[in-house]
C-alpha positions in Angstrom: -112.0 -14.8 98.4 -113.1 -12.8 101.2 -113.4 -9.4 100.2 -111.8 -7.3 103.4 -112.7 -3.9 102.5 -116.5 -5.3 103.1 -116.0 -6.2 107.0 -116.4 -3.8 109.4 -113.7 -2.7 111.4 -115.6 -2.0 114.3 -119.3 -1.5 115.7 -120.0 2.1 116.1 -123.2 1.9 114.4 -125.9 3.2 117.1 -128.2 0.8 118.2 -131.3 3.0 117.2 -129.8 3.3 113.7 -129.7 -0.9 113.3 -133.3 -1.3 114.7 -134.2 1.8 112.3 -133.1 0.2 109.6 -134.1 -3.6 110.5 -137.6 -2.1 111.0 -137.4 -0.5 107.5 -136.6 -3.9 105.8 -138.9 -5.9 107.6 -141.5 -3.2 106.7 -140.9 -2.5 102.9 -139.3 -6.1 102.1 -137.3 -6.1 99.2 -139.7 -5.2 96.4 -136.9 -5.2 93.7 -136.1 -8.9 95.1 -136.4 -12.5 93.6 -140.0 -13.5 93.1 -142.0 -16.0 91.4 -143.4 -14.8 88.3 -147.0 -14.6 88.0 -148.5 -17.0 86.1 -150.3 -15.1 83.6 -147.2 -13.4 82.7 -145.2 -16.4 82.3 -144.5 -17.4 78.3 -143.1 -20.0 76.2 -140.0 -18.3 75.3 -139.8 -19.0 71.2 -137.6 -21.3 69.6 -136.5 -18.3 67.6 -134.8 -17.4 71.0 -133.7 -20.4 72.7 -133.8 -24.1 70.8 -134.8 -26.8 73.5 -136.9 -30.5 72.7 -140.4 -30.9 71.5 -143.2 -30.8 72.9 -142.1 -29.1 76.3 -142.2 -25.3 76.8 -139.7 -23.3 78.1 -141.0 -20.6 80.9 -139.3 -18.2 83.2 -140.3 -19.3 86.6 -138.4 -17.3 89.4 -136.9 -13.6 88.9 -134.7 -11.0 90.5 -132.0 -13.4 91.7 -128.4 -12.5 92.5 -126.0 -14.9 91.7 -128.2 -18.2 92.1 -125.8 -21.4 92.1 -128.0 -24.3 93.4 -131.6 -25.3 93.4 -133.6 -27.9 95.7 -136.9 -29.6 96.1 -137.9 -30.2 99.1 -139.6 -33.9 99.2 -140.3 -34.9 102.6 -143.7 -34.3 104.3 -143.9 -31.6 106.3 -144.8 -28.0 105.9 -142.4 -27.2 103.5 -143.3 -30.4 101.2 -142.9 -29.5 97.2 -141.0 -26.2 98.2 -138.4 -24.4 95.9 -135.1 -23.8 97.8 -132.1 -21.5 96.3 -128.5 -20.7 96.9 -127.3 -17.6 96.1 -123.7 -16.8 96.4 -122.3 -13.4 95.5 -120.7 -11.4 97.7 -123.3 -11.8 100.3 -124.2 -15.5 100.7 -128.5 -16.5 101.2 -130.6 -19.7 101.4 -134.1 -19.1 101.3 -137.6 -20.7 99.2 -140.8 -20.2 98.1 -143.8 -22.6 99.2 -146.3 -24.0 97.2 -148.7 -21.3 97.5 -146.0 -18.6 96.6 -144.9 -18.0 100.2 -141.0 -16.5 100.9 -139.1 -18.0 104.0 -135.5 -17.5 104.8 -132.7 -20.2 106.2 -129.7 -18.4 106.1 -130.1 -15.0 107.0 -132.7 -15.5 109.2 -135.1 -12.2 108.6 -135.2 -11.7 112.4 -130.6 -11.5 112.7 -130.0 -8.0 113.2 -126.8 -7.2 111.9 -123.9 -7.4 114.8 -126.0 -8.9 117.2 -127.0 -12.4 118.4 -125.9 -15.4 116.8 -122.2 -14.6 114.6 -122.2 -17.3 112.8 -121.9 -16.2 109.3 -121.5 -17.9 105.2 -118.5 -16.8 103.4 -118.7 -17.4 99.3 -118.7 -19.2 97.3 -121.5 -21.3 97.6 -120.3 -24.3 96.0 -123.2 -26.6 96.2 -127.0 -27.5 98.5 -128.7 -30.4 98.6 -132.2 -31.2 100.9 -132.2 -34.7 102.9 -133.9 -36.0 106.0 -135.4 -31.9 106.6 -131.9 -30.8 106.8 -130.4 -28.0 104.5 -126.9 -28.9 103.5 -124.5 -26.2 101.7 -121.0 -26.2 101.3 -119.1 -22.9 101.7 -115.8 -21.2 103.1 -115.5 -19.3 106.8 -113.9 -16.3 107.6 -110.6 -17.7 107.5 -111.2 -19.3 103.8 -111.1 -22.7 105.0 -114.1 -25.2 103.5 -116.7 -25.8 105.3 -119.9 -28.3 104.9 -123.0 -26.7 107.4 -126.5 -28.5 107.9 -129.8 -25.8 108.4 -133.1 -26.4 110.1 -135.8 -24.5 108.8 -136.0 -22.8 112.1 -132.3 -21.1 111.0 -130.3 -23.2 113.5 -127.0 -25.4 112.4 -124.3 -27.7 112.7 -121.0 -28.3 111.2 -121.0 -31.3 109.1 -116.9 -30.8 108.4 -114.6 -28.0 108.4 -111.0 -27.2 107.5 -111.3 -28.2 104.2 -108.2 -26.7 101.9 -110.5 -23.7 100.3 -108.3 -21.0 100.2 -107.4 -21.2 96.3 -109.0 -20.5 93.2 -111.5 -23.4 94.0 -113.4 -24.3 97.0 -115.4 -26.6 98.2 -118.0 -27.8 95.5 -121.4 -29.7 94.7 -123.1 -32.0 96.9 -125.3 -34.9 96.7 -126.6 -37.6 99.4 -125.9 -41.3 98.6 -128.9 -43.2 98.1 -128.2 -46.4 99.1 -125.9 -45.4 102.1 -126.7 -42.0 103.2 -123.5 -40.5 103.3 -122.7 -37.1 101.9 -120.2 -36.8 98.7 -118.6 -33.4 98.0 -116.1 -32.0 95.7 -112.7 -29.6 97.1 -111.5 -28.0 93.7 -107.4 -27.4 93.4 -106.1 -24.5 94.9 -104.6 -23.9 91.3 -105.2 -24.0 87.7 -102.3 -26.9 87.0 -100.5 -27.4 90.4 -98.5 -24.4 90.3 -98.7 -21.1 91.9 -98.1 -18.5 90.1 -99.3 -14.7 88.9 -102.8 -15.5 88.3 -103.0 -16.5 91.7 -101.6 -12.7 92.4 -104.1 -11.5 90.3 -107.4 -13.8 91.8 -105.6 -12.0 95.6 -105.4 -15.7 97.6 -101.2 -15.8 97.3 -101.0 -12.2 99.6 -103.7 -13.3 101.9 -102.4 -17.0 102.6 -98.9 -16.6 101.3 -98.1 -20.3 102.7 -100.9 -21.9 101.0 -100.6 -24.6 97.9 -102.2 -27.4 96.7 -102.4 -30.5 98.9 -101.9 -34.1 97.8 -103.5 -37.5 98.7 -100.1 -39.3 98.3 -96.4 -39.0 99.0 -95.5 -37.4 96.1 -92.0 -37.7 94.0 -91.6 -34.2 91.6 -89.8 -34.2 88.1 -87.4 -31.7 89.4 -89.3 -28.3 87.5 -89.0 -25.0 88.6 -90.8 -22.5 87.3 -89.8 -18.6 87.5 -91.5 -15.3 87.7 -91.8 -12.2 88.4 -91.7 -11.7 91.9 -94.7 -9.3 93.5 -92.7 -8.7 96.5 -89.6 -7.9 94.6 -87.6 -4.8 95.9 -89.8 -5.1 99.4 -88.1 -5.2 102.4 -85.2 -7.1 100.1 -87.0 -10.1 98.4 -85.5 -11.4 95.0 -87.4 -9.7 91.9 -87.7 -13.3 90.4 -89.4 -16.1 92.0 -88.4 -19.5 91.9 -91.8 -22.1 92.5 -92.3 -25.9 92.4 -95.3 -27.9 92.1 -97.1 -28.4 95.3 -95.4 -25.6 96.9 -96.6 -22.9 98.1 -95.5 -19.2 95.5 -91.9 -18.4 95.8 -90.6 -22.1 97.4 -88.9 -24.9 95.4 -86.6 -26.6 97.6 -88.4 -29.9 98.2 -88.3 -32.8 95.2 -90.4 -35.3 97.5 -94.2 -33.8 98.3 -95.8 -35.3 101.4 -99.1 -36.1 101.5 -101.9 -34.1 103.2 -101.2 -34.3 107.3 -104.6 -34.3 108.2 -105.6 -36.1 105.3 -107.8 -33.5 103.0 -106.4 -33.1 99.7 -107.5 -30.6 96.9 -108.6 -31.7 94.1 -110.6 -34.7 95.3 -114.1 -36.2 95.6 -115.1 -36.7 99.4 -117.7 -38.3 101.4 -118.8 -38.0 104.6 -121.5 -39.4 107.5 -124.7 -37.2 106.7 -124.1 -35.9 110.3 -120.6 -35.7 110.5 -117.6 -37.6 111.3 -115.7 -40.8 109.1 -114.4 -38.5 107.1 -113.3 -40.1 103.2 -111.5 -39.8 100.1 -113.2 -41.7 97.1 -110.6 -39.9 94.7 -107.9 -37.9 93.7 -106.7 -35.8 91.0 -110.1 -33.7 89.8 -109.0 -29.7 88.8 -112.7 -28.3 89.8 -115.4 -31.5 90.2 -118.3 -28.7 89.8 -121.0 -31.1 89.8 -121.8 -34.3 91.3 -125.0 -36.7 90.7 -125.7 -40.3 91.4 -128.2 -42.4 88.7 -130.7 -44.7 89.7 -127.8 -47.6 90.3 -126.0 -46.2 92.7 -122.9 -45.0 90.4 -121.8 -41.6 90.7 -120.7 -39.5 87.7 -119.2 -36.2 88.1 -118.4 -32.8 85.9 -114.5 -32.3 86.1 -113.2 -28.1 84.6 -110.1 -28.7 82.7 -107.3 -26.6 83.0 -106.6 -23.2 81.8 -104.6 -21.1 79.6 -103.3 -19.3 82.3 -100.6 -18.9 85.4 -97.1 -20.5 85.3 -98.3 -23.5 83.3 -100.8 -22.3 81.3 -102.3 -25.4 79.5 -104.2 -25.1 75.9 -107.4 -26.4 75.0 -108.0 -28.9 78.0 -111.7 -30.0 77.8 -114.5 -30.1 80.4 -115.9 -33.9 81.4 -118.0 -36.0 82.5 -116.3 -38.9 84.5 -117.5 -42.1 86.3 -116.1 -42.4 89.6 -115.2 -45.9 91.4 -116.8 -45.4 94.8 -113.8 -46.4 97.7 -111.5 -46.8 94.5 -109.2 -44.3 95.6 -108.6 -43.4 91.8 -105.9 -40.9 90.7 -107.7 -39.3 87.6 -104.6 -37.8 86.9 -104.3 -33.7 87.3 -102.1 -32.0 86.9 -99.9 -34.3 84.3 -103.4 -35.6 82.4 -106.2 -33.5 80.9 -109.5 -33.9 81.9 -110.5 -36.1 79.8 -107.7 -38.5 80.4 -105.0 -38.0 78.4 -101.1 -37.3 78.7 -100.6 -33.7 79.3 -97.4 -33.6 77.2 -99.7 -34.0 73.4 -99.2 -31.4 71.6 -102.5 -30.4 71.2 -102.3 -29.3 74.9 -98.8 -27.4 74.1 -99.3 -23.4 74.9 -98.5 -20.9 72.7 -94.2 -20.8 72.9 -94.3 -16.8 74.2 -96.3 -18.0 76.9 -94.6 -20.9 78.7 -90.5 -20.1 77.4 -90.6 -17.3 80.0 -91.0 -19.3 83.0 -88.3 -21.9 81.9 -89.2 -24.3 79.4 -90.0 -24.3 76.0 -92.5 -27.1 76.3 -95.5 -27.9 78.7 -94.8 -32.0 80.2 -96.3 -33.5 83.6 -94.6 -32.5 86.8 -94.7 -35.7 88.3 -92.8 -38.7 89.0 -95.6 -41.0 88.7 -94.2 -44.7 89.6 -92.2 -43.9 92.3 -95.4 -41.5 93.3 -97.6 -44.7 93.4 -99.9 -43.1 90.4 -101.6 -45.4 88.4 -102.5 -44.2 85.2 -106.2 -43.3 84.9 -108.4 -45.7 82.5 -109.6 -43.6 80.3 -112.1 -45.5 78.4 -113.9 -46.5 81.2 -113.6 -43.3 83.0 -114.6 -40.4 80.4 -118.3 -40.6 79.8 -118.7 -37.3 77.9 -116.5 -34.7 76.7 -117.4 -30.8 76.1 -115.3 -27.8 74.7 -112.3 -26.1 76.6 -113.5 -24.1 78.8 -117.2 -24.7 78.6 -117.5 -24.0 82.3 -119.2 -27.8 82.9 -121.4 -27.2 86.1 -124.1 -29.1 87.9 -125.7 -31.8 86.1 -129.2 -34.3 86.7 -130.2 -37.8 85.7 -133.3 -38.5 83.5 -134.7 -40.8 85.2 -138.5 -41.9 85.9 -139.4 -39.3 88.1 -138.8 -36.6 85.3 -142.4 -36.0 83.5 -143.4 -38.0 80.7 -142.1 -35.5 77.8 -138.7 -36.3 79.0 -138.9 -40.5 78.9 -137.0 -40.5 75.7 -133.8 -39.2 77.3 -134.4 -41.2 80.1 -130.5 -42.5 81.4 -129.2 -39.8 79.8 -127.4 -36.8 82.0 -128.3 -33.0 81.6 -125.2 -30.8 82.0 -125.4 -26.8 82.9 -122.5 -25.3 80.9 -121.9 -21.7 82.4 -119.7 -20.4 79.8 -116.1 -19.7 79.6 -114.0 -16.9 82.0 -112.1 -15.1 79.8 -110.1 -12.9 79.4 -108.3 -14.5 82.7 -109.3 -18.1 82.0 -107.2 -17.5 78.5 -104.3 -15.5 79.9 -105.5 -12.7 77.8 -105.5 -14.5 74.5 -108.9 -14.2 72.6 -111.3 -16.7 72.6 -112.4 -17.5 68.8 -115.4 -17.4 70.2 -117.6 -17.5 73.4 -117.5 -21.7 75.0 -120.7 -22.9 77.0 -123.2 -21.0 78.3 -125.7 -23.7 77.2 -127.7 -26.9 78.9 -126.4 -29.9 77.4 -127.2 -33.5 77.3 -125.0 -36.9 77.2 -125.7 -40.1 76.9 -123.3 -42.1 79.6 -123.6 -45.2 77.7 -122.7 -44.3 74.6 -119.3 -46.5 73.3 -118.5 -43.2 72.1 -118.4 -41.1 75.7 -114.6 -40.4 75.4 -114.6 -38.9 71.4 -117.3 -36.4 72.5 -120.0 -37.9 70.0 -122.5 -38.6 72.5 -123.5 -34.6 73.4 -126.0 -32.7 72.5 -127.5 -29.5 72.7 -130.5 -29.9 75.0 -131.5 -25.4 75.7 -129.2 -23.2 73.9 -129.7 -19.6 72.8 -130.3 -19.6 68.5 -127.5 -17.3 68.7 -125.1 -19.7 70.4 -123.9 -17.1 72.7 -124.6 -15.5 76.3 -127.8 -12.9 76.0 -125.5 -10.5 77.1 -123.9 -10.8 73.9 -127.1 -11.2 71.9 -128.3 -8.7 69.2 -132.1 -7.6 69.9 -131.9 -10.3 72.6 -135.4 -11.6 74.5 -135.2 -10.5 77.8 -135.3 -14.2 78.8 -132.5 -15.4 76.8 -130.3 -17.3 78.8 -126.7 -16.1 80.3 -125.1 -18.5 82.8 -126.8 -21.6 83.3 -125.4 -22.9 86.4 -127.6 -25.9 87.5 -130.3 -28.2 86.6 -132.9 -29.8 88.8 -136.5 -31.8 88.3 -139.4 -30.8 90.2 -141.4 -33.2 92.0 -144.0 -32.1 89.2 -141.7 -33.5 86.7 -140.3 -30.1 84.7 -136.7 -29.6 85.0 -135.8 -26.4 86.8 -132.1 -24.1 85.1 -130.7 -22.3 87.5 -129.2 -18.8 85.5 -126.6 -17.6 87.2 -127.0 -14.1 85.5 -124.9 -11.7 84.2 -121.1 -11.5 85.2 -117.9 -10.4 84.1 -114.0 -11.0 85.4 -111.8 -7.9 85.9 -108.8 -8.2 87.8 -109.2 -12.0 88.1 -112.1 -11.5 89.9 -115.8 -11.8 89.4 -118.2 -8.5 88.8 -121.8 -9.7 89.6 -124.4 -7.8 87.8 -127.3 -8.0 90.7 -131.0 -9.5 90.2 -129.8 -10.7 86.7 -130.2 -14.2 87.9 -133.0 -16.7 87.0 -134.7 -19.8 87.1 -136.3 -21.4 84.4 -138.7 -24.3 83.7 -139.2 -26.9 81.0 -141.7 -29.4 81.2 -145.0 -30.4 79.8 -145.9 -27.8 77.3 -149.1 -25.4 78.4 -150.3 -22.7 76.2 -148.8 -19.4 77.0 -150.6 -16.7 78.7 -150.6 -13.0 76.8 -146.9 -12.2 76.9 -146.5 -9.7 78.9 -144.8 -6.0 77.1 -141.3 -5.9 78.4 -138.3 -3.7 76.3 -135.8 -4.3 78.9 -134.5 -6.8 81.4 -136.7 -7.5 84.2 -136.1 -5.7 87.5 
């Protein structure tokens, strides 16, 4: 969401003062900032901390970040060959690296922008996903307006609009990213604009409904409803006359219910879908249909593209209970319906009654049962496959993020999990992902790892731990925690020197619906090849 109260209203800063203060930054840097940890004071945290394989070492690598979300190595040759590149997006969107030798450069911000003058192009959060291909820095993000938006960098600062007008104004924007390799093209994830195809108070609460009251989520096909309604309280009740209860539909946007038929997207960009696109733009595609939130998308070495899928919430009109996080293959040009908002993520009928909210919570809007909102034959839905679809299963509410391959270019320690995919878990988002209920205790915040070809991908027996704090829960909730325990793991990368980078998001909490960032809590990590540690250093608080 774009936070309003941040933009300026108008320009009356002095010239002098902006060139004072651009002169101050250029000449002090930021020396509380990220920075690559010197590598005498890097240690091999201990396994009494954080459990991770044998015979690799896990090291803190890069500190001070601010809500890091992606991580990217830059292969080509060139001067910025074997480069670390990160994506940071809190409340102030940047893109910048570190070279080889420990040099800082800056994409997005450019260091020489002076604020309010020049070029206005500007990143609005979040940050869904980057990804480095033919010298080009590719992150997806939203625009001033809340639309999605896919923009390619040059080094030099200067960019191009891969696609825009994406449907990004929900709870979910546009997601990860990752570049074909036999084909080129670019595939991206746009999440749904809502937790289970509803609008509804939570929406209130996250602040999207009052700034794009029309808004809803947007379907691939002509769709035929079930007839549901769902009622609420009404926000705008008592103002300038409006109803105190609101009547709303599926696929509609908060307060309308009159329509039982759903047409599909105009313009044809769905939420809740997997797209791909030319690497510079243009024949635009959906491959599928039907994902909540695809967080994270990878290919493996044979071209197939798997993809983490956020099941649905205990939350909003149609609060669903204990919908797991997946791992799902996805049928390139299929077109494949994988079934939200009437299956779970994992591929079953949303009507179980495992999936069957508490009564208290659901009765109020209507109905004293949770069932799928959809009229799915005269819809044109086929029933997703779900044993050939679901290739690992995690907790509800795991948070299932970015993910990696195992494959030869990851150093020799890791060649037996080689085939197998490593999955960030960045920890659940309660209280509002839970609609207030307790948790019995915290979901994610761990690195784990699943083996896709396990018979056994759609029963959940084929994931591991891979990194996980001893304590099994964020270090924010650790007692006499290591100041390198881990909090959010967000995404996973190999180096080209064969360690396996985790991005930590860092510390954040949700009040309001909406995310608190904690700043320069935010981390990146390395396992690899194990080297003996260099004298930890003394530290009795949380690195600056």
């Amino acid at each position: 969401m774009i936070d309003r109260s941040k933009c300026p209203s108008s320009r009356a800063w002095s010239l002098s003062l902006v060139l004072a203060v651009f002169a101050g930054v250029v000449m002090t840097g930021c020396a509380r900032g990220p920075r690559i940890i010197d590598p005498q004071k890097r240690y091999a945290i201990d396994r009494s901390v954080v459990e991770y394989p044998n015979d690799v070492a896990l090291t803190p690598y890069i500190d001070g970040l601010t809500a890091p979300v992606a991580v990217a190595f830059e292969t080509d040759e060139g001067p910025y060959k074997d480069a670390v590149l990160i994506a940071e997006g809190g409340d102030t969107p940047r893109i910048y690296g570190f070279k080889p030798d420990g040099t800082q450069f800056w994409v997005y911000p450019k260091h020489t922008r002076i604020p309010f003058l020049g070029d206005q192009f500007a990143l609005y959060g979040p940050i869904g996903g980057m990804v480095l291909h033919g010298g080009k820095v590719y992150v997806s993000h939203r625009d001033a307006s809340g639309m999605g938006v896919i923009t390619a960098f040059d080094y030099d600062g200067s960019h191009s609009t891969v696609v825009a007008d994406l449907p990004a104004r929900g709870d979910h924007g546009v997601t990860d990213l990752v570049v074909n390799p036999s084909n080129s093209r670019l595939y991206f994830g746009v999440g749904s604009a809502t937790n289970s195809g509803v609008v509804g108070l939570d929406n209130w609460e996250a602040g999207w409904v009052e700034d794009y009251p029309d808004f809803a989520d947007r379907s691939y096909v002509n769709l035929k409803l079930n007839g549901y309604r769902f009622t609420t309280v009404n926000p705008n009740g008592g103002v300038l006359g409006g109803d105190d209860i609101a009547v709303t539909a599926p696929f509609q946007p908060f307060g309308a219910s009159r329509q039982l038929r759903i047409p599909a997207s105009s313009i044809g960009k769905p939420t809740a879908a997997i797209y791909s696109v030319n690497i510079e733009g243009g024949d635009l595609k959906v491959e599928a249909h039907g994902l909540r939130l695809p967080r994270g998308l990878v290919f493996n070495e044979f071209g197939n593209l798997f993809v983490s899928n956020d099941g649905m919430e205990l939350r909003g009109t149609r609060p669903v209970k204990d919908d797991p996080d997946a791992v799902l293959r996805v049928t390139l040009g299929g077109q494949i319906w994988f079934g939200w908002p009437d299956y779970s993520t994992d591929l079953q009928p949303i009507g179980q009654p495992h999936f069957q909210p508490p009564l208290q919570m659901i009765i109020r809007t209507g109905y004293p049962e949770l069932a799928g909102v959809l009229d799915h034959e005269s819809s044109g839905l086929i029933p997703p496959d779900r044993q050939s679809l679901v290739r690992g299963v995690f907790p509800p509410l795991s948070g299932a993020a970015k993910m990696t391959f195992v494959t030869d270019g990851a150093g020799d320690v890791f060649r037996p999990f080689r085939g197998s995919v490593i999955v960030a878990l960045s920890g659940d988002r309660s209280p509002f992902a839970t609609g207030g209920q307790k948790l019995r205790g915290p979901q994610g915040f761990r690195i784990c790892r699943v083996d896709i070809d396990s018979p056994n991908a759609d029963k959940a027996q084929n994931v591991s731990d891979f990194v996980v704090n001893t304590q099994r829960l964020p270090a924010s909730q650790m007692k006499n925690a290591d100041p390198y325990a881990m909090e959010r793991p967000i995404d996973v990368k190999f180096g080209p020197d064969g360690g396996l980078y985790i991005v930590d998001f860092g510390y954040m909490e949700l009040k309001n619906g909406r995310e608190r960032i904690k700043e320069r809590t935010g981390r990146i990590y390395r396992l690899g090849k194990y080297i003996p540690p260099a004298t930890r250093p003394a530290v009795t608080a949380m690195p600056e």
